[in-house]
C-alpha positions in Angstrom: 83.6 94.8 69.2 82.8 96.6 72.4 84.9 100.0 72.8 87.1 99.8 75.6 86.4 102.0 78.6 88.8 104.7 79.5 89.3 104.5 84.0 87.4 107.8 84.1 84.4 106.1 82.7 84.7 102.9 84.9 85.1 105.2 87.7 82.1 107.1 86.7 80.0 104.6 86.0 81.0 102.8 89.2 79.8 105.6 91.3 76.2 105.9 89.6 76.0 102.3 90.2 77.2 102.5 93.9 74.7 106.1 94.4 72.0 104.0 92.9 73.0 100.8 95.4 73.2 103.1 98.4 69.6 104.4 97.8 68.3 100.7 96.9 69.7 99.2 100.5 68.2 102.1 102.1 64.8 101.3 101.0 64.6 97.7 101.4 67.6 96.6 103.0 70.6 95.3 102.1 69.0 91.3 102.0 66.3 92.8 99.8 68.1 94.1 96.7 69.7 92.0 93.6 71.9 92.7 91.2 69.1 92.5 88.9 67.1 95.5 90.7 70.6 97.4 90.7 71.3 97.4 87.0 67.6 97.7 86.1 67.2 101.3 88.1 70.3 102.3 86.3 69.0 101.3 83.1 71.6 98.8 82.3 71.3 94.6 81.6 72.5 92.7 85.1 75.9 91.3 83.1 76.7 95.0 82.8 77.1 95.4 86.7 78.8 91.9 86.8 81.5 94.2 84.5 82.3 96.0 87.3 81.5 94.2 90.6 82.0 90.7 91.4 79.0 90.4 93.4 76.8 92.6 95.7 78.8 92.2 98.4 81.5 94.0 96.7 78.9 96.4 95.6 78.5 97.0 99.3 81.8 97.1 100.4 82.5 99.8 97.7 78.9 101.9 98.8 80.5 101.8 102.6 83.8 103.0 101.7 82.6 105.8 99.4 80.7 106.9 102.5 83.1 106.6 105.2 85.4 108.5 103.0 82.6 111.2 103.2 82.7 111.6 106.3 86.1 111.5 107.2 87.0 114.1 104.8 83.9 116.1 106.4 85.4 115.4 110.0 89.1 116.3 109.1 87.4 119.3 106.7 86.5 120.4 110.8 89.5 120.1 112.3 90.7 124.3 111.5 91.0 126.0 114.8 94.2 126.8 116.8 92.0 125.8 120.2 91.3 121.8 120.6 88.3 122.4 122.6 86.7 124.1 119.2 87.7 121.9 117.1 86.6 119.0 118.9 82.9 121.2 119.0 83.7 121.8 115.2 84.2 118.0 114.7 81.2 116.7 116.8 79.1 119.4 114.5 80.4 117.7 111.3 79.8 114.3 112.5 75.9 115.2 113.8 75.4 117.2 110.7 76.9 113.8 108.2 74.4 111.8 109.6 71.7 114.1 109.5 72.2 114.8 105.5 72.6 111.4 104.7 71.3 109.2 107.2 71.3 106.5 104.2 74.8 106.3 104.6 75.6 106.6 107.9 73.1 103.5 108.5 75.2 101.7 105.9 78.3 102.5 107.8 77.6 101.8 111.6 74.3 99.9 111.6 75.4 96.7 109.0 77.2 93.8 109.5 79.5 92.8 106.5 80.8 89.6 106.5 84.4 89.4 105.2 84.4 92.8 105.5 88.3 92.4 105.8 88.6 91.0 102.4 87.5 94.3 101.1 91.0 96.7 101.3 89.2 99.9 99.8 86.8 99.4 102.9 89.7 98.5 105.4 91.2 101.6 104.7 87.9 103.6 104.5 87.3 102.8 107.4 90.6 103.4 109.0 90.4 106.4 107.9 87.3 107.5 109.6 88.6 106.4 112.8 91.7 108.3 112.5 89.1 111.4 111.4 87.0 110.4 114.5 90.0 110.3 116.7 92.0 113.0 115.9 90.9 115.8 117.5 90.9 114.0 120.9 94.9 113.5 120.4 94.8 117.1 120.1 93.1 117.4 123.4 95.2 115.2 125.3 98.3 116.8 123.8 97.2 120.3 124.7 96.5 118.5 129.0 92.9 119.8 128.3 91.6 115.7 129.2 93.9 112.6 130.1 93.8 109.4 128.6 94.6 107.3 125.5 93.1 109.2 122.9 91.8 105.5 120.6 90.1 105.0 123.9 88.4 108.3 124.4 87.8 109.0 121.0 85.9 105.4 120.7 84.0 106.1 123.9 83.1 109.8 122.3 82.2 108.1 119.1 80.5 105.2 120.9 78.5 108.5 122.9 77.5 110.7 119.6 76.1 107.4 118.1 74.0 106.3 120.6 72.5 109.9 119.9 72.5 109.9 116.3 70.5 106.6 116.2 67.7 107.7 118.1 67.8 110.9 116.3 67.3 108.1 113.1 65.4 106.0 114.9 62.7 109.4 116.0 63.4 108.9 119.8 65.0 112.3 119.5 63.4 114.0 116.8 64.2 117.2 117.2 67.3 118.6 115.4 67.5 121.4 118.6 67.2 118.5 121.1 70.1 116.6 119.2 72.6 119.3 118.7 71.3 120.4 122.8 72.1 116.8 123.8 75.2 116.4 122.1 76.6 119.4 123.6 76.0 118.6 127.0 76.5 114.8 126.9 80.4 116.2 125.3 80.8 118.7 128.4 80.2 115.9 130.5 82.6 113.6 129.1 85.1 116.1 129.1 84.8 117.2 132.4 85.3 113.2 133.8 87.9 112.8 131.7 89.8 116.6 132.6 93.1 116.2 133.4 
């Protein structure tokens, strides 16, 4: 009889098998990876995934929320300063420097669809969580009268800015790191200023 696993090891081995996924869909796509190439790079028989994940989509689901929990903690991890304008600079550094280090992941997040990605609560609230991350420093703009607006609706047109960025950074339209972080600055002080108060 097979010993039963304690929730540390589950959660352990769930992780290797979701770092090992991540890496897998960032080669050849999410369309172009099995179960069978998953377990087999971990070392493992394909019923031994089937343990722990229903299918790949779940597989997926779980690799996207691990990583949009990464970078929200990285963007509230930001958020330190008494002034709003520095944190929001401190906040657009952390977001440009998450997608930088693991451009794997930050693909995985934005740049794929999921269907029934709803069905999935550990994404749901992932991802609500980055967008709470991604918009918080903005309510603390418009509370301190430094810009005017509805801050879900400045922070998604912020977000919506740094992204286009970041993917052509990805993409080698903007390969430079200089030109990126030089960009991002000024396309933000731009923003700002139209939406000062």
């Amino acid at each position: 009889m097979r010993k039963a696993l304690t929730d540390d090891e589950i959660e352990t081995f769930r992780s290797r098998l979701c770092a090992v996924a991540e890496n897998l869909f960032a080669r050849h796509g999410v369309g172009g990876v099995t179960m069978r190439q998953i377990a087999r790079e971990l070392g493992y028989s394909q019923t031994a995934a089937y343990r722990y994940f229903a299918d790949k989509d779940e597989i997926l689901a779980a690799v996207r929320a691990a990583a949009f929990n990464r970078f929200a903690a990285r963007l509230d991890a930001a958020m330190h300063n008494a002034n709003p304008r520095a944190d929001a600079r401190a906040v657009g550094r952390a977001y440009l420097e998450f997608a930088i280090n693991e451009p794997d992941a930050y693909r995985l997040m934005f740049d794929v669809h999921q269907p029934d990605a709803s069905s999935y609560p550990d994404l749901v609230e992932a991802t609500h969580r980055a967008r709470a991350s991604m918009t918080r420093y903005v309510r603390a703009l418009v509370d301190a009268g430094e810009i005017a607006g509805d801050p879900e609706q400045m922070g998604m047109i912020f977000w919506s800015a740094a992204h286009g960025l970041v993917m052509n950074h990805l993409a080698g339209l903007i390969p430079d790191r200089g030109d990126l972080y030089g960009l991002h600055g000024a396309m933000m002080r731009l923003l700002l200023k139209g939406a000062a108060s």
